[in-house]
C-alpha positions as CSV (number, residue, x, y, z in Angstrom):
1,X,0.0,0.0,0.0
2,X,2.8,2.6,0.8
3,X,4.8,1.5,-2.2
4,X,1.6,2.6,-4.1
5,X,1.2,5.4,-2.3
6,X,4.6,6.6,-3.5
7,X,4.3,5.5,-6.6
8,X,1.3,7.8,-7.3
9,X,2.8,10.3,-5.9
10,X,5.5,10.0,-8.4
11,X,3.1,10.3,-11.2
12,X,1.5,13.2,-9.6
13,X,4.5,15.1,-9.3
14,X,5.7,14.4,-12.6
15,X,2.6,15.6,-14.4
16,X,2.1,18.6,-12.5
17,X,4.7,20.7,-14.6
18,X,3.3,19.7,-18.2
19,X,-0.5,20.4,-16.5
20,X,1.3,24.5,-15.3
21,X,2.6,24.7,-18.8
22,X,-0.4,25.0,-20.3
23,X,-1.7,27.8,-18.3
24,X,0.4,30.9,-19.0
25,X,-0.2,34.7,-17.0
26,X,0.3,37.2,-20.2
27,X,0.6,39.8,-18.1
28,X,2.8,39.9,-15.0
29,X,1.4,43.0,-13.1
30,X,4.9,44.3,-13.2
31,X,5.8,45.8,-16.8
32,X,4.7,44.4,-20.7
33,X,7.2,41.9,-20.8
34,X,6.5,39.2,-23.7
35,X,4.6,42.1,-24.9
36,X,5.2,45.0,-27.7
37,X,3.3,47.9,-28.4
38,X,2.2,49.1,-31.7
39,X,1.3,52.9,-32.4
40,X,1.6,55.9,-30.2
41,X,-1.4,55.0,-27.7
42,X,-0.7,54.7,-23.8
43,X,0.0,51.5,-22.4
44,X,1.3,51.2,-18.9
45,X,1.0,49.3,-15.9
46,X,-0.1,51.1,-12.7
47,X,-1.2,49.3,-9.1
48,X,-1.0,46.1,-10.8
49,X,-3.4,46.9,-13.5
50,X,-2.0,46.8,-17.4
51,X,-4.3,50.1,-18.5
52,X,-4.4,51.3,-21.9
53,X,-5.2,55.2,-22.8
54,X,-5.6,57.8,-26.1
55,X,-3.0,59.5,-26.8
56,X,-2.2,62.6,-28.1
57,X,-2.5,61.4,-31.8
58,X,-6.1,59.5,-30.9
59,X,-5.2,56.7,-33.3
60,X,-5.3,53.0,-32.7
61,X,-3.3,51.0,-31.0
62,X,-2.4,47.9,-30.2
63,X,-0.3,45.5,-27.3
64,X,0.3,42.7,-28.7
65,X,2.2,39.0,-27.4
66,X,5.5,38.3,-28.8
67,X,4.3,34.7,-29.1
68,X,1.2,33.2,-31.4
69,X,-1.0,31.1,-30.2
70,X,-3.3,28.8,-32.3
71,X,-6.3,26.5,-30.5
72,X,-6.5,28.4,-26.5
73,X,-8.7,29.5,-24.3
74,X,-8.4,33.3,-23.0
75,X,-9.8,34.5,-19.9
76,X,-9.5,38.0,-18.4
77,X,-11.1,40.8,-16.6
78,X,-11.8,44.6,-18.0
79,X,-12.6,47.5,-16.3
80,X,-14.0,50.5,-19.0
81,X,-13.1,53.9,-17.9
82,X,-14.1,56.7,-20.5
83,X,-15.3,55.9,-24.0
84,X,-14.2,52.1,-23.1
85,X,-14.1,51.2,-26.7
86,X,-11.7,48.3,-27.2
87,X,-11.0,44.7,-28.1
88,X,-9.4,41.7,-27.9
89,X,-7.5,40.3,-31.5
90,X,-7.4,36.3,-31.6
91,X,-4.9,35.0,-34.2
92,X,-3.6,38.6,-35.2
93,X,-0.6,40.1,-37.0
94,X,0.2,43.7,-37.5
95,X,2.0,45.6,-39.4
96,X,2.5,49.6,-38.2
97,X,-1.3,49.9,-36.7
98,X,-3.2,47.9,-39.2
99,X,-3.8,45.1,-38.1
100,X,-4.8,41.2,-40.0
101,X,-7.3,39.2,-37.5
102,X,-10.4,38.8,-35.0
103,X,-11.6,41.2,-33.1
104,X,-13.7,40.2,-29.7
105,X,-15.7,43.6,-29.1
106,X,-14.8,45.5,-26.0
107,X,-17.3,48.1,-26.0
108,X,-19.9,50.5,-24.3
109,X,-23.0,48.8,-24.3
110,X,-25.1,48.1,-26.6
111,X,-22.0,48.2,-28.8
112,X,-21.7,44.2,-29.5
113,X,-19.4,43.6,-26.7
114,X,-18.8,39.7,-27.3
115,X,-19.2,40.1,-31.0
116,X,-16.5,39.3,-33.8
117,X,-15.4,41.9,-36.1
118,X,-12.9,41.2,-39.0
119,X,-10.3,44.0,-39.3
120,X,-10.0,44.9,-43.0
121,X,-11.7,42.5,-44.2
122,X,-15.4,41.3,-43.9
123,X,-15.8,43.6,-41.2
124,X,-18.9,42.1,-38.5
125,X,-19.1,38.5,-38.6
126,X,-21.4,38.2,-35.6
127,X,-23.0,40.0,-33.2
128,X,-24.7,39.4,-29.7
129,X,-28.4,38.7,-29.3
130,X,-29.6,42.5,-27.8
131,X,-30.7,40.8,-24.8
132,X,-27.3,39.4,-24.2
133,X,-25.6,43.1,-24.4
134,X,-27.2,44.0,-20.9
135,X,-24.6,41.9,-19.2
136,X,-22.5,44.4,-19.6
137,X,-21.1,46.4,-16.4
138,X,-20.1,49.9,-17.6
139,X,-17.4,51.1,-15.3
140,X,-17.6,48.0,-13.0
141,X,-15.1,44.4,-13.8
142,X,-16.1,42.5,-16.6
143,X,-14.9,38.9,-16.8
144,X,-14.4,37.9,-20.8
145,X,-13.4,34.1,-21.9
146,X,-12.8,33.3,-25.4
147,X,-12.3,30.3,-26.6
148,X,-11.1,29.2,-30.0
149,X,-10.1,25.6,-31.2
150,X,-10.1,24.8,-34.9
151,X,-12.8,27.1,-36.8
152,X,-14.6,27.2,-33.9
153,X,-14.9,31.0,-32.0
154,X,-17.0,31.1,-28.6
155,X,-17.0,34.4,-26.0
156,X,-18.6,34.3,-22.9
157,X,-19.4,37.9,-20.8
158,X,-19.8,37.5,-16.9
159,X,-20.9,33.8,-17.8
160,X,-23.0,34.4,-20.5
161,X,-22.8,33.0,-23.9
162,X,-22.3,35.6,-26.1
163,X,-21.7,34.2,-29.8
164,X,-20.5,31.3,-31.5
165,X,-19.2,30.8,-34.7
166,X,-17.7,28.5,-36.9
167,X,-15.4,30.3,-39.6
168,X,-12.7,28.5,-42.0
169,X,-11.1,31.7,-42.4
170,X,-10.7,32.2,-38.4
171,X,-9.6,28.4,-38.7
172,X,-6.6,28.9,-40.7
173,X,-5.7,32.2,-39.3
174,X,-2.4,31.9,-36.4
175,X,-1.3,35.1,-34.4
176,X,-0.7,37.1,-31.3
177,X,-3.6,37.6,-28.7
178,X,-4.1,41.7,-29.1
179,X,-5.4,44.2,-26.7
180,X,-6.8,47.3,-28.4
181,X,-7.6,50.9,-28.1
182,X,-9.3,52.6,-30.3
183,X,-8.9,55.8,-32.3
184,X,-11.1,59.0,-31.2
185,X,-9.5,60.1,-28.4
186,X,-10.9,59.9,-24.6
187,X,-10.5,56.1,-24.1
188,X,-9.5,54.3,-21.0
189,X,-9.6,50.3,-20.4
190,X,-7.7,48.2,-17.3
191,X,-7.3,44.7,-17.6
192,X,-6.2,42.2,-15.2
193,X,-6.0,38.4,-14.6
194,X,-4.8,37.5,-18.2
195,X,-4.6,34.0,-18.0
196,X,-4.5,32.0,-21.6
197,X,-4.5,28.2,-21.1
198,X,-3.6,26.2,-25.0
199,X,-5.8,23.1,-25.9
């Protein structure tokens, strides 16, 4: 019984570090390392919180991950200050501030927060049932998941099921996770708790 006991214990302790691999924190509530910005826009880290701000120029912008990610689950909490109008890219590139990808709609409401919007491309690919769009908290934590495996694209806002689509194009597509701000002026987002797990 004990050598069993120890023997499972092995196996425990030898799977634990491949089960921790597959969670990753993105952001390390210190500074934007394995991060790099793209445009002139704010991005900063202050009490913990990674925030993003307009700028002078009032262009987009985006923070992107050094590293692309293909079939993963994305969870992470928001916090719109402002205008609020932002996103989050799934399988992105970019080149200057234009970028090739996803969006997930970070919005005020009634703005499609959830939704998917193809940058420069098709442009709206889905949007939220109106009911659904009252789940947002304006000026209050949001918690968004996305999850995306194959062609398949699924967002869920504070626990509700906001859209799900299945898409060839989003199933070849490989990139950086993206947070951005967008252009206008007089937006403010925080984000926290970005925690991306790979299936």
């Amino acid at each position: 019984m004990k050598r069993f006991a120890i023997f499972a214990l092995f196996i425990l302790l030898m799977t634990m570090p491949e089960i921790k691999a597959q969670k990753q924190e993105l952001f390390n509530g210190n500074d934007l390392d394995g991060w790099t910005v793209y445009g002139t826009e704010k991005w900063y880290v202050e009490n913990s919180l990674l925030v993003c701000e307009s700028g002078p120029d009032k262009e987009y912008g985006y923070l992107a991950t050094d590293e692309h990610y293909k079939d993963f689950e994305l969870n992470l909490d928001f916090k719109q200050e402002a205008d609020g109008n932002s996103g989050v890219f799934i399988r992105s590139t970019i080149e200057g501030v234009k970028v090739s990808g996803w969006q997930v709609e970070v919005a005020p409401k009634g703005k499609h927060t959830g939704g998917v919007y193809e940058s420069y491309g098709r442009g709206w690919l889905i949007k939220p049932d109106p009911e659904k769009e009252k789940v947002l908290k304006e000026g209050e934590w949001n918690h968004l998941k996305i999850e995306v495996k194959g062609n398949q694209l699924t967002t869920w806002l504070n626990g509700t099921e906001m859209i799900t689509i299945t898409d060839e194009k989003i199933g070849n597509g490989e990139g950086s996770v993206a947070l951005q701000i967008h252009s206008g002026g007089g937006i403010k987002v925080k984000w926290k708790n970005i925690v991306l797990e790979k299936l």
